[in-house]
N, C-alpha and C positions, 0 to 999 in steps of 0.2 A: 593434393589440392593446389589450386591455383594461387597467387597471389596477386591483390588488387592493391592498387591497380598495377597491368603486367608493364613490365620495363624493357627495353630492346635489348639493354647490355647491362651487364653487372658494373662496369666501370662507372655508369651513368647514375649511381646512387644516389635518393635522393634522401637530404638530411629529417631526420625525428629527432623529436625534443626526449621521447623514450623507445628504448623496444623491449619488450616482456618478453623471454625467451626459455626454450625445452619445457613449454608446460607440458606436465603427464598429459593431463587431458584440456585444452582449449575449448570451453561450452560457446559457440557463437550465438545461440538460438536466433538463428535467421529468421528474418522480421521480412514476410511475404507478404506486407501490405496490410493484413488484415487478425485480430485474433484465432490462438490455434485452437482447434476443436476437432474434438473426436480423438481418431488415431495421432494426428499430427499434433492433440494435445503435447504428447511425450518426445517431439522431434528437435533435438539439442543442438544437432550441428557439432556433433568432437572431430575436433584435431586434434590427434597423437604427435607429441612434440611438435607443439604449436606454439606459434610466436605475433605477437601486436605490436604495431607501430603506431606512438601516437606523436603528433607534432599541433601545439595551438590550442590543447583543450581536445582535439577532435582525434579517432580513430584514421588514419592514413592506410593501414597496409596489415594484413592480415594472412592466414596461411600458415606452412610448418618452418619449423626456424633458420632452416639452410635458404629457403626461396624469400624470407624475409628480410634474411642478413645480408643477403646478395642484392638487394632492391631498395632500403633501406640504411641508411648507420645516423651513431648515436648513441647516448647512454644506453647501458644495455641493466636490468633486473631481471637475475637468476632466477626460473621459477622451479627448478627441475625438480621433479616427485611430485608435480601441486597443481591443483587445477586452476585456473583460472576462469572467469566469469564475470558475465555483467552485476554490478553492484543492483541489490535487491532493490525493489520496489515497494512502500507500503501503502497499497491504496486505502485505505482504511484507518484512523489514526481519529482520537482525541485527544489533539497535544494538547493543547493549551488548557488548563483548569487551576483554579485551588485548591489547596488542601490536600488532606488524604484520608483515606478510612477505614486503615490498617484496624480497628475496632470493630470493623463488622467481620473482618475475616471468622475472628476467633466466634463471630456471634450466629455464625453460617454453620461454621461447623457443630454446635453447640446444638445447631436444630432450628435457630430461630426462622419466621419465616419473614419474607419479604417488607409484608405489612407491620410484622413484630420491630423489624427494622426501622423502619419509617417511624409510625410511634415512641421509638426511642432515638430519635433526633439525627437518626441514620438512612442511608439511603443518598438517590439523586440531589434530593433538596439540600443536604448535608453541604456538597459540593457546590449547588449556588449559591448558598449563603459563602462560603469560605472565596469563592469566585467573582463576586458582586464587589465582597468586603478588599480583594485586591487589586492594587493600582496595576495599570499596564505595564511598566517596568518591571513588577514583583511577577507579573504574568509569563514575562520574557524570562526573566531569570531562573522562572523554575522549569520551563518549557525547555529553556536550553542544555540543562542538565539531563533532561530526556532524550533532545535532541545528540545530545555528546554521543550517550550509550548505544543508539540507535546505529551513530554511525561506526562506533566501536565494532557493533554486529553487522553490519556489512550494507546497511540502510543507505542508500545515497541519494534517494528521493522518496519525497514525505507527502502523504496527504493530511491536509490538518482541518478541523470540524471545529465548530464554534458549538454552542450546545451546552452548556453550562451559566450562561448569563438572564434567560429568559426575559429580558428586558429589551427593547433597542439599544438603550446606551451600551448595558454591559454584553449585547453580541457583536454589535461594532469595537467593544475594546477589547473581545478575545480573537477578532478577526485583524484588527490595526495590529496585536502584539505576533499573530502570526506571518502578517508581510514582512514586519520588522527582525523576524528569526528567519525569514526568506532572502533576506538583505545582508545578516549580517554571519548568517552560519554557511560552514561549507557544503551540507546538505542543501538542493533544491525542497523549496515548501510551495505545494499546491493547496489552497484554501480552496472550503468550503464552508457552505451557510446552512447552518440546523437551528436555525432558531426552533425551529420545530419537532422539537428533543422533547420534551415533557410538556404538560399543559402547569401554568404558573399555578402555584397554592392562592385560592379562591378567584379564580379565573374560566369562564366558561369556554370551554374550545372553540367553540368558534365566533366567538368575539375575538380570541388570542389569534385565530387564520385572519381575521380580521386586520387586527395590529399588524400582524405582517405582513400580508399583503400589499397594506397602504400605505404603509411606513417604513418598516423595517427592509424589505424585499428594494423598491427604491431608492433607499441609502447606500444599501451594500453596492448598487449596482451602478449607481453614479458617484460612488467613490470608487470604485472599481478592487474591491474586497474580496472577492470570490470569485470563482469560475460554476460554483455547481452550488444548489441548493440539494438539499436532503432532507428527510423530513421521517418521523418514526408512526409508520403504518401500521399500528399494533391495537390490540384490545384494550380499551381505557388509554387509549393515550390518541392518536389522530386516526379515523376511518378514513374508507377510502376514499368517499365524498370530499372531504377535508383535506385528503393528500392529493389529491386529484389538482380540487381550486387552486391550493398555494402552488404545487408543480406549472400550472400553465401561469398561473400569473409569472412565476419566474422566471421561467421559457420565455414572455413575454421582456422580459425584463432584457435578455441575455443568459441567465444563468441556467446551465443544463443541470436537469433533472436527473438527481438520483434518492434510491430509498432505501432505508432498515426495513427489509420485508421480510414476514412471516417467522419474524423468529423465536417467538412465544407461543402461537397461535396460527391456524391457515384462518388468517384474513384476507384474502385474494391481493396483499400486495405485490408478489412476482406478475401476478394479471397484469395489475396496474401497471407496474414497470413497463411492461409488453407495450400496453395499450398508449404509454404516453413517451414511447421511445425512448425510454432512460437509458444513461450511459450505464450503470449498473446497480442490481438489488443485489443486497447486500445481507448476511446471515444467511437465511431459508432454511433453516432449520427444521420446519414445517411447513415448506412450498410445496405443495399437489405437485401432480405428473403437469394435470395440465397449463398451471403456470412455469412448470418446467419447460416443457413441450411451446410455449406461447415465448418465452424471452428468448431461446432458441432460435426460434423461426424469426424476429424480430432484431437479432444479435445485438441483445442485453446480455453483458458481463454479467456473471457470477460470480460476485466477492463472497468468498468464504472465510470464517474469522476461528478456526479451531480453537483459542486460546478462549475463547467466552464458554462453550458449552465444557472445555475443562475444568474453569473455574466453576461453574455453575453444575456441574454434575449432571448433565443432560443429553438426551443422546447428537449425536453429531449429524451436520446434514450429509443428503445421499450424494456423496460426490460421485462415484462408480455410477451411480445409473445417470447422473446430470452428463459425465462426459458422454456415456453410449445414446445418451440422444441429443449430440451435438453440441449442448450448452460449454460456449468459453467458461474456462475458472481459473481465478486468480485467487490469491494469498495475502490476508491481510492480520497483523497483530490486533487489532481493536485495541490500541491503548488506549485503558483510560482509569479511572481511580479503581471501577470494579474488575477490572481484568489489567492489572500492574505488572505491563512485559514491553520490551524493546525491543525484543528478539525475534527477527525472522526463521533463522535458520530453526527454532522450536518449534513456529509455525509450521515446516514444511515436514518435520519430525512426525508430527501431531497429523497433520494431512495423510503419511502413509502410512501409519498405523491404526489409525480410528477414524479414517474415512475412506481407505483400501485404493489412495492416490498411489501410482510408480512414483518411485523416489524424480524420475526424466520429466514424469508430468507434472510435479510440486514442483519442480526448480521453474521450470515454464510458464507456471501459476504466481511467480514468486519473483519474477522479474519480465517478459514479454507481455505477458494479459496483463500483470498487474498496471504497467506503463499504460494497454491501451483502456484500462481500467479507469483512467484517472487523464487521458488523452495528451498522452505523452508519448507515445511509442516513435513519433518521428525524430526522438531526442534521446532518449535511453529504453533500455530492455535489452537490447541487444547489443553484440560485439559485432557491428555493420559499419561500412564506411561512413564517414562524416558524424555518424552518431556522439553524442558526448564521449569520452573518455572515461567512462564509470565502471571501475573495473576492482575487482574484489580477484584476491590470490589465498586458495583454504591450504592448510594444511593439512593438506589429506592427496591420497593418490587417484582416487577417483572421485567419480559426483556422487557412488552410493552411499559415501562415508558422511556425504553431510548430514541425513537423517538417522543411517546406522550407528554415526558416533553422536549420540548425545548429548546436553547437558552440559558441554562445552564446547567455548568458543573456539571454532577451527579456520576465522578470517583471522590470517593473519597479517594481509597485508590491503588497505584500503587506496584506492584512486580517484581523485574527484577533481573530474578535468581534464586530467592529464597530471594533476599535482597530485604526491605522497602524502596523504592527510594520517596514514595508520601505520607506521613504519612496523614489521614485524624481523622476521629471522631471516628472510627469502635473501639470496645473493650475498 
């Protein structure tokens, strides 16, 4: 393979701040402009002893390690045996919240149902009382303890959802505490605005699209809060009429449209997604062919969250036939108090065993779509020139090991930037 950019003479080398060198396997997953789909889902980009230059935060020089050393010098990190990779992407995330609800685990297993929940002072609402009752600092500080672990597992960009406050104040102060872990972690944080997560206890829905619409949707958007509005397209919680409204008002607003479609219920929210050119719907657990076949043709992401229907005991969505009729898919944890994981590399595990993903197409899913997931791919997902520096070193010899070994962590060395944020064994 070539190296970029090519150099006339080896004498002529020009300086990196680092060069990552003899990876087993180097995944580039070349970024052609657009998400992958279909066949080219699975298409990684390996280099066999491959090596990265980076200088500045950015990707410089790329290729096998003899044509990099030769065009390149610099601190050099050992990878040999280990693949290297672009640090994962989480499009899908509810950092930020209160509390916890380690209590309904035990009360899930036990049989109880949903509603059993809820009547016992469990459930959603749980979480916005415990959410409400916490100041934005206590927001930050527990959000950051997420964020840590996150990047522990190889996270190095985050999308973060408001969605636990149901008020204007307290979704403005889960969205302020998430700029503020934008600003201050090493992790990038991409916000989003869900106010439109649950209908408030004794509040009509669409008095609540109401609120936001005129109030809440306007604030976020002239404080400039959020990039995407989202909204939960589900049975008893927002139709489609209702997701429709607040989607264009937001649009209106600035704030690109995305949705929790179909994943309870075929409510026609993957339609929707279609019809209102959302960046992506998200679960479809039970999205039709033809809202499959509709955000396809419209190139709507498919965020897929395997960690929810694990905890939830439910079957998983059709990832195998979404890619053979074209649909992008990416990989997301769904943190959040009901589904308690940080972990990507579980996701991509869970991807190719219970939704019959190649282990090539989950990593793809799990950092290039997920990037254009959340409309970041011009910055990270891939190991491309100028791109960030976001680079993840597994302990393992190839990329099958990251789904085939399990249960543990096998990043072991993290980059964000261009700077060593996870020092592991490498070199």
């Amino acid at each position: 393979m070539k190296i970029y950019p090519p150099v006339a003479h080896a004498m002529a080398r020009i300086a990196a701040d680092l060069i990552i060198t003899n990876a087993a396997e180097l995944l580039i997953v070349p970024d052609g402009g657009c998400p992958r789909t279909g066949p080219a889902q699975g298409h990684l980009g390996i280099v066999r002893d491959g090596a990265v230059a980076v200088a500045d935060g950015r990707i410089i020089g790329i290729g096998r390690t003899r044509d990099v050393l030769g065009a390149f010098s610099g601190e050099k990190l050992d990878a040999s045996g280990r693949v290297v990779m672009p640090g994962f992407v989480d499009p899908h995330t509810h950092l930020v919240f209160g509390g916890s609800r380690e209590h309904e685990y035990v009360m899930k297993l036990e049989g109880k149902s949903y509603m059993e929940i809820m009547e016992a002072g469990g459930g959603i609402f749980s979480t916005v009382r415990a959410t409400r009752a916490a100041s934005e600092d206590e927001l930050v500080a527990q959000a950051r303890r997420r964020l840590d672990r996150m990047l522990t597992w190889g996270t190095t960009t985050v999308e973060a959802k408001s969605g636990y406050g149901l008020t204007v104040e307290d979704e403005l102060k889960c969205l302020r505490a998430a700029l503020r872990l934008g600003r201050e972690h090493p992790a990038d944080v991409v916000s989003t605005f869900l106010g439109a997560h649950a209908v408030p206890e004794g509040m009509d829905p669409d008095a609540y699209i109401d609120l936001l619409v005129h109030e809440a949707v306007p604030k976020v958007a002239t404080e400039g809060l959020a990039e995407f509005c989202d909204v939960f397209c589900e049975k008893g919680v927002f139709s489609v009429d209702q997701s429709r409204r607040l989607l264009s008002a937001a649009a209106e607003a600035g704030l690109a449209p995305k949705l929790h479609a179909d994943e309870l219920s075929q409510r026609g929210g993957s339609e929707l997604a279609a019809e209102v050119g959302a960046v992506s719907a998200d679960h479809l657990l039970m999205a039709s062919d033809a809202g499959i076949q509709a955000m396809a043709r419209e190139d709507v992401m498919g965020v897929l969250l395997p960690g929810t229907p694990f905890v939830l005991r439910s079957d998983y969505p059709r990832a195998r036939y979404m890619v053979e009729q074209g649909l992008p898919l990416a990989l997301a944890t769904d943190l959040n108090p009901n589904c308690l994981t940080e972990g990507m590399p579980l996701m991509v595990a869970l991807a190719c065993v219970q939704m019959r993903m190649l282990p090539a197409e989950a990593i793809v899913a799990a950092t290039l779509n997920a990037a254009y997931a959340i409309n970041r791919a011009d910055e990270v997902g891939s190991l491309d020139i100028g791109k960030k520096a976001d680079i993840i070193i597994l302990d393992a010899p190839n990329h099958i090991h990251l789904p085939y070994h399990f249960g543990v962590n096998l990043v072991d060395t993290v980059i964000k930037e261009g700077v060593v944020v996870r020092e592991g064994q490498t070199g």
